[in-house]
C-alpha angles and dihedrals in degrees: 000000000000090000094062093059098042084048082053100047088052096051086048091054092048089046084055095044084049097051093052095042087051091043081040084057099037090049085048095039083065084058130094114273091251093054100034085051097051094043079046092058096034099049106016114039085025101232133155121254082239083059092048098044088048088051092044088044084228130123111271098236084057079054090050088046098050082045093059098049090047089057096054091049098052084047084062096049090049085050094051095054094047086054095052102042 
């Protein structure tokens, strides 16, 4: 008995992960390319920003940069949404 609802509580918690990966996707999909590509990397696939600035063939501190940007920008979009629910 106790198993089941530990077995339930798990698939709750995965539901839940899949849900904000899939709203995390849906916020950085609204970005630039550059930027989408970069959030995408970084918080999706799990590289380093050594690993993305290899891939992009750029310094990692342009990586960082662009990082940075693309957070704002996700923070305004955040904003936006809060404002019109």
């Amino acid at each position: 008995m106790e198993n089941k609802v530990i077995e339930r509580e798990v698939d709750e918690c995965i539901d839940r992960l899949v849900d904000t990966k899939k709203d995390v996707i849906s916020v950085i999909e609204q970005l630039e390319t550059s930027q989408y590509d970069i959030l995408h990397k970084k918080y999706v696939q799990y590289l380093t920003f050594d690993e993305i600035a290899a891939i992009k063939n750029k310094s990692t501190s342009s990586i960082t940069s662009i990082h940075g940007i693309a957070l704002k920008n996700v923070q305004k979009i955040l904003d936006e949404r809060k404002r019109v629910k």
